[in-house]
N, C-alpha and C positions, 0 to 999 in steps of 0.2 A: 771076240774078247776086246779087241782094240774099239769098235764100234762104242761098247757098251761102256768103256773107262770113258769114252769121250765123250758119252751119255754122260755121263755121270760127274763130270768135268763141267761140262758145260750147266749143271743147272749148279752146283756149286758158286762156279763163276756169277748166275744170276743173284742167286742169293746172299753171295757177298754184297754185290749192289745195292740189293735194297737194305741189306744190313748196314751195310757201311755211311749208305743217306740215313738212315734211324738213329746211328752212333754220332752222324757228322751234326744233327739235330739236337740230340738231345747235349751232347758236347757244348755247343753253342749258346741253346738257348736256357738250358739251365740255369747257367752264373746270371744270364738278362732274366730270366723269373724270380729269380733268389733275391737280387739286390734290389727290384721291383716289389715284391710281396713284404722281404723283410722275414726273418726268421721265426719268427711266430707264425703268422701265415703260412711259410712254405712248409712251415708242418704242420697246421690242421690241413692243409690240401693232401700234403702226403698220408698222413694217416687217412682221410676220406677216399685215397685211390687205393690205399693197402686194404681198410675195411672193406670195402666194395667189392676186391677183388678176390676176395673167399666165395664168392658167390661161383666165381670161374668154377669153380667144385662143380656145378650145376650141370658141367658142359656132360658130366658121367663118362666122358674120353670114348665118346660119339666120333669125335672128329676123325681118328685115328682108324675108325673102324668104316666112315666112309671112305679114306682116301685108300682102303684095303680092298671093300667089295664091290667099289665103282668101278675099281684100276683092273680086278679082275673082270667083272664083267664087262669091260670097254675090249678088254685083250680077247675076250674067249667068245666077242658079240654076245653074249647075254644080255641084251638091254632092259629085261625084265624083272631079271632080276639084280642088276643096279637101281634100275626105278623101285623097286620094292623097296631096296634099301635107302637109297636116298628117302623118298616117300616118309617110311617113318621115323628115320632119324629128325626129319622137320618136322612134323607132326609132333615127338615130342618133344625138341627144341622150342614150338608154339610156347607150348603150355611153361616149357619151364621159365621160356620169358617175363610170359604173366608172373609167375611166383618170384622174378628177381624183383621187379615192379614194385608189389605190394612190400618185399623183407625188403625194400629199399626203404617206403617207405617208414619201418617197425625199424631200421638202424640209423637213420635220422634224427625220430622220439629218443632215442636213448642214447645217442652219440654224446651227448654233453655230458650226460652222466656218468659216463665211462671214463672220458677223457678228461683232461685239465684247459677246458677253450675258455677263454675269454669271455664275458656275457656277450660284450659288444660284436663278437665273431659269433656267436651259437646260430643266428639268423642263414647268414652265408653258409657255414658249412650245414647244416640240413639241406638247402639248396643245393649245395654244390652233392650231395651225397645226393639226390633224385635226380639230378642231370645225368651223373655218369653210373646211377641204376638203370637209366632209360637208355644210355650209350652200353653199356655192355649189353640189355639186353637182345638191343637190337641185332649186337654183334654177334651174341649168343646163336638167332636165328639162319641170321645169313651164311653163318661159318660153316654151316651144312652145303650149303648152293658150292662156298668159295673153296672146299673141301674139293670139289671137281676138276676144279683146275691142281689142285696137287696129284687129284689121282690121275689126270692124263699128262701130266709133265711138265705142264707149261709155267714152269716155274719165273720164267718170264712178262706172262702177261700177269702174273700174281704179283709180282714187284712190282711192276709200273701200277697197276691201281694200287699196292699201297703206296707209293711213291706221291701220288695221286690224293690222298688223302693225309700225308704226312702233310705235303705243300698246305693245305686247307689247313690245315690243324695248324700250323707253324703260323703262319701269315696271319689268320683269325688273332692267334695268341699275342703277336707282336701288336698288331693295332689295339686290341683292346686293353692290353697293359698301359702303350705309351700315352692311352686318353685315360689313366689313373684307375681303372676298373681291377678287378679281384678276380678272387676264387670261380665266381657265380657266373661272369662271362666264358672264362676259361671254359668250364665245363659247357657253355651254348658254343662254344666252338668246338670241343670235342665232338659232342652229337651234331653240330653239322658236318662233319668232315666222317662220320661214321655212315650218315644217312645216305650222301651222297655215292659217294666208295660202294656202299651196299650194292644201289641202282645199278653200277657200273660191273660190277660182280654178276648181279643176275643175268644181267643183258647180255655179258660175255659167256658165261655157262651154259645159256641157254645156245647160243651161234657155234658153241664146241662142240657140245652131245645133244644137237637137235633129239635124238634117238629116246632122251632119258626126258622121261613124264614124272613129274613133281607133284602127287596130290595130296590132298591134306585131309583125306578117309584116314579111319583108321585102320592101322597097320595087320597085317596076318602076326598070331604071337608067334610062331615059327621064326618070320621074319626079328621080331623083338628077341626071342633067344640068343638067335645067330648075332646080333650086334652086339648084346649086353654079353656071352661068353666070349668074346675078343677084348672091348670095352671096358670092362667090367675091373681089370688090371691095368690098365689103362689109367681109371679113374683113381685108382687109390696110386699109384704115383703122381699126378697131381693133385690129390690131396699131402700126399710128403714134398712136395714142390712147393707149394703154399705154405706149410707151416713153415719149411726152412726159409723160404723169401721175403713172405709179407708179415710173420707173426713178428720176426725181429720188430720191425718197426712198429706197430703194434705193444710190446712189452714195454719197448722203452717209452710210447708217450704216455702207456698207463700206471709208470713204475716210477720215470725220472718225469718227464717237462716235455711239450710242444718244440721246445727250444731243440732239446736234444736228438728229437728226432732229425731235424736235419741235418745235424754234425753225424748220425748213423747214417743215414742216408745218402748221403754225400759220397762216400764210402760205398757202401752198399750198388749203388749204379752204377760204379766203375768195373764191380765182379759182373754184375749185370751184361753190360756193354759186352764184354768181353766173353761171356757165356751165349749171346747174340750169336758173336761170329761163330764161335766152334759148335754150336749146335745148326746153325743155318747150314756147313759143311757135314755136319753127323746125319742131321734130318733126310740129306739125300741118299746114305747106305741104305735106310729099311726100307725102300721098294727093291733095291737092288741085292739083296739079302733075300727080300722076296724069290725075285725070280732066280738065283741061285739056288734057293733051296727047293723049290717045285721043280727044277731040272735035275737034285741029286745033286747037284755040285759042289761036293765037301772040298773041293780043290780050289774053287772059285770063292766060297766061300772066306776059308781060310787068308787068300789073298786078299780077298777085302778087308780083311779084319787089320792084316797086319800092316799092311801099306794107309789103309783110312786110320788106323791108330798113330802112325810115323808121321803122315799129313796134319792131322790135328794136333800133334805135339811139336810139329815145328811151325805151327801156327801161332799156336797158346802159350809156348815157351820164353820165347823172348819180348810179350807182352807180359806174364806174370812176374817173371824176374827182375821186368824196368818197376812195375809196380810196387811190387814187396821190397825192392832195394831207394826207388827214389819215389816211390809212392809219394811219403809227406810233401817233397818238394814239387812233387808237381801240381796236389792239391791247393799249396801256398800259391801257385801259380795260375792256378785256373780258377779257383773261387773265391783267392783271398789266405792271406798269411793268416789270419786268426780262425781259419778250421785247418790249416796244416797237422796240429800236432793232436788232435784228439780223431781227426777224421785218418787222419791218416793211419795211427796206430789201428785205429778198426780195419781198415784194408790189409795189412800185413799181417794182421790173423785171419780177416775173412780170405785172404788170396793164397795161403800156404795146403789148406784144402783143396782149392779149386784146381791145383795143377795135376794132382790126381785122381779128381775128377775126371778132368779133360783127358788123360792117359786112358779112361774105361769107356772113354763117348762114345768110341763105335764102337764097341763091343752092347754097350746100353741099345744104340739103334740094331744091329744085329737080334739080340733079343726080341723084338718088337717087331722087327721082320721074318723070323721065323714062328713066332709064337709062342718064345719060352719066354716069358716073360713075368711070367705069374711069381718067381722069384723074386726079379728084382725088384717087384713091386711091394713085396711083403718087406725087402729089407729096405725100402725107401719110406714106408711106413715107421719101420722102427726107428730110423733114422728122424725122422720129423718129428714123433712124439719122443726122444730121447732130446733132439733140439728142445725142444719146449719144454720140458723140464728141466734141463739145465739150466738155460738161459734165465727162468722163474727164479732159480736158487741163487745163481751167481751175480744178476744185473741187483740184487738187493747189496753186495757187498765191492762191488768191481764197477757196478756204474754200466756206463755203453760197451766197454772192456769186457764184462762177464757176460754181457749177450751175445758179441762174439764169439767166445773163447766156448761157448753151449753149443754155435752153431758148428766150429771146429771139430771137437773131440768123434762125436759121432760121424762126421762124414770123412775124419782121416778113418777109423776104425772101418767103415763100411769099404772104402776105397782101396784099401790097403791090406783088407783082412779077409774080405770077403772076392770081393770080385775078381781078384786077381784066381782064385781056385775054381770058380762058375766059368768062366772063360775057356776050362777044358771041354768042357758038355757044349756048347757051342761049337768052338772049330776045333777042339783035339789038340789046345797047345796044354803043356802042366804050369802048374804054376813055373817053377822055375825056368822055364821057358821064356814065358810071360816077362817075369822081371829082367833076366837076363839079356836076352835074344830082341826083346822090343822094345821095353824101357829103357836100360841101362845104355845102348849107346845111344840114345837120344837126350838123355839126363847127361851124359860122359860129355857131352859132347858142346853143352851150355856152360858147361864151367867156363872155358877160357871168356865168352862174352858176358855171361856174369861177372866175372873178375875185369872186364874192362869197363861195365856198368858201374859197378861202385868206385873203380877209381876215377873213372868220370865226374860220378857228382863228390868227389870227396875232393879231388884237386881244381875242378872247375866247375863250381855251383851256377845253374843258369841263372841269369836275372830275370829270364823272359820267357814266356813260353816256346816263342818260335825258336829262340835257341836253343831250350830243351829239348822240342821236336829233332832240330839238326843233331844234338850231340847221341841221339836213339838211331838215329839215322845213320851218322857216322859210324855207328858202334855195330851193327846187324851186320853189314858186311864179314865179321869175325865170326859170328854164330853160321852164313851160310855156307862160308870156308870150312868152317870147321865140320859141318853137315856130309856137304861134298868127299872130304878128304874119308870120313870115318865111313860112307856110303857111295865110294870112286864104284865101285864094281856094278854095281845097282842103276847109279846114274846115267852109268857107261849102256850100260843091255838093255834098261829100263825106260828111264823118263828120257833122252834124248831121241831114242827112235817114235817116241808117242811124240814128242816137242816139236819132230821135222813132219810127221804125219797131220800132225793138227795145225798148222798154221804153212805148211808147202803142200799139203797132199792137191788141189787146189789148183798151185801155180802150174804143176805139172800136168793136168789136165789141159 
């Protein structure tokens, strides 16, 4: 048991890493693209990455279903039928490249028509919309190979090449802004740092599972069943992923202005960022839910569920509450006082959702590693097309406000309504369990650093960012006290005997 938490610690641990380089990136270089490009620009680029990126739909949640019957067949040596499944998971990754290619280029033709661009911009962003058709598709491809390294663990060497390709992509972006270039470079640095990263993927997958044969016949449908009935659920929650992510920006540049998408957007990346780290931590429970539930282990299970739900909530707790309480102020900070008060309010709507969200993340990955997922994917569905309808009604009367306020309602109702009851079929807690027992002293328990958050920025507003930083800084220490104190017993039996195991077990040898 001990082994396996510290499995499971340990790829966490990786994936914060590369998480935290993608957050410390796009942190950085945002505000230097923004005041570069200029507000028109950074929203027909943004709208040409949210357009493009409905095509992700394409992937049919292929990926999920390699990193399920590679990881088994690496465990149980079946390397035949891993190869089978890899095999035609690319094979028809192939083909659907091709097709992002060609609807690349059929959303390029019609992107002006759609949107409100510039005449003088129409040139660039068609461009720029066949660059990053040829960079997803590429990615499309390879994410079958890269899927190999999730299914054998090496959640390590998977950050360091994206680590690898973030550098490429940052670097490229910074030179060709500060020689006065656009959209149209941007994207020749995206697809180089895709191409590259690929090379580096295969090369490593291939030296991990010499064993696994990659061919590009076509597949046994046997074989195509067995992916597409895993998959298949898969797929339609990234489709409710999409509408909730990328149609937001999308509405608003076809409703309001190019303008406005950035002041949404702005906003919108910060739930983003932060949905990064507590999913790179969740992503690791569904192999480990896996092999709890192939061994019967409703006890091990259980514990995963409630300890990865307490972990993610004191993750994401006192990151959503500096947000929703000094959110604007730090926007005024990081991008500029004049998207404070419009970008901002969009975050304290879009952020009052996401906290419990993050309360059901591992329970979400749980689902996906035992295979009951077929659920959550119909009410992720609902969830996406109730966004988009809302959003349609209200952004005519509310502005960028009423496409938040569309993406809200449905995802507290889902959050709040739903899953907390499904979480019994899982591991056999009831709901009042659930709210009580898990939630509640973790929520109990953020009060007192919430209340010293807002009188933070109410008695002493930062001028500056780094002081910002320090005064969130200063302030956490009261949230992990108060953790500790409400969880002394737990700390006590629990995390301090694993604490002296994984960092003295070692010494003592």
């Amino acid at each position: 048991m001990q082994l396996r938490a510290r499995h499971i610690a340990r790829n966490v641990l990786f994936n914060w890493f590369g998480t935290a380089a993608n957050m410390a990136v796009g942190f950085f270089l945002s505000p230097f693209v923004l005041h570069r490009l200029g507000n028109v620009v950074f929203g027909v680029w943004t709208l040409a990455v949210s357009a493009v990126g409905y095509m992700a739909l394409l992937d049919l949640g292929m990926q999920n279903s390699v990193l399920r019957f590679v990881s088994q067949g690496h465990i149980k040596k079946d390397h035949q039928s891993a190869s089978e499944t890899i095999s035609a998971a690319l094979w028809v990754r192939i083909q659907i490249s091709g097709l992002i290619v060609a609807l690349s280029a059929v959303l390029a033709t019609v992107f002006p028509f759609v949107f409100k661009i510039a005449p003088d911009l129409v040139g660039d962003a068609r461009k720029a919309i066949m660059l990053i058709g040829a960079t997803t598709a590429i990615s499309m491809s390879v994410g079958v190979v890269g899927g190999v390294l999730s299914a054998l663990n090496r959640y390590d060497l998977q950050n360091y090449i994206a680590l690898l390709q973030t550098a490429i992509r940052v670097t490229g972006a910074v030179i060709v802004l500060r020689r006065g270039h656009g959209i149209v470079a941007i994207g020749l640095t995206e697809l180089a740092a895709v191409l590259i990263s690929s090379l580096v993927v295969i090369w490593v997958a291939r030296r991990l599972y010499p064993e696994l044969q990659m061919k590009l016949n076509k597949p046994k449908t046997e074989t195509l069943k067995k992916i597409w009935s895993y998959s298949s659920y898969v797929f339609l929650t990234g489709v409710a992923v999409l509408l909730v992510y990328q149609t937001d920006n999308l509405i608003v540049g076809a409703f309001i202005s190019t303008t406005a998408v950035t002041f949404y957007a702005i906003a919108n990346s910060l739930c983003r960022y932060v949905t990064q780290v507590v999913g790179s931590m969740a992503n690791t429970f569904m192999p480990a839910a896996s092999t709890y539930d192939a061994a019967g282990d409703a006890a091990g299970l259980l514990m995963l569920y409630k300890n990865g739900t307490r972990a993610t909530l004191m993750v994401s707790l006192p990151v959503m509450i500096t947000l929703i309480l000094r959110g604007p102020a730090f926007i005024g900070l990081w991008m500029g006082p004049q998207y404070s008060r419009d970008s901002g309010t969009v975050l304290i709507i879009l952020g009052i959702p996401l906290i419990f969200a993050f309360s059901n993340r591992t329970a979400t990955a749980i689902a996906f590693g035992v295979e009951k997922h077929k659920t959550s994917a119909q009410w992720a569905i609902g969830e996406g097309v109730a966004n988009l309808i809302l959003s349609v009604v209200l952004v005519q009367r509310y502005g960028i406000y009423g496409v938040a306020i569309g993406t809200m309602i449905p995802s507290l109702f889902a959050q709040l309504v739903l899953w907390p009851g499904y979480i019994s079929k899982l591991v056999g807690l009831s709901r009042s369990e659930v709210l009580w027992k898990i939630w509640a002293p973790m929520f109990l328990s953020s009060i007192p650093f919430a209340v010293a958050t807002y009188a933070v920025g109410a008695l002493f507003p930062a001028r500056n960012l780094p002081i910002f930083i320090l005064q969130v800084l200063a302030t956490l220490p009261i949230f992990l006290i108060t953790i500790g104190l409400v969880f002394r017993t737990y700390v006590r039996n629990q995390i301090l005997p694993r604490f002296r195991s994984l960092f003295f077990a070692e010494a003592r040898i």
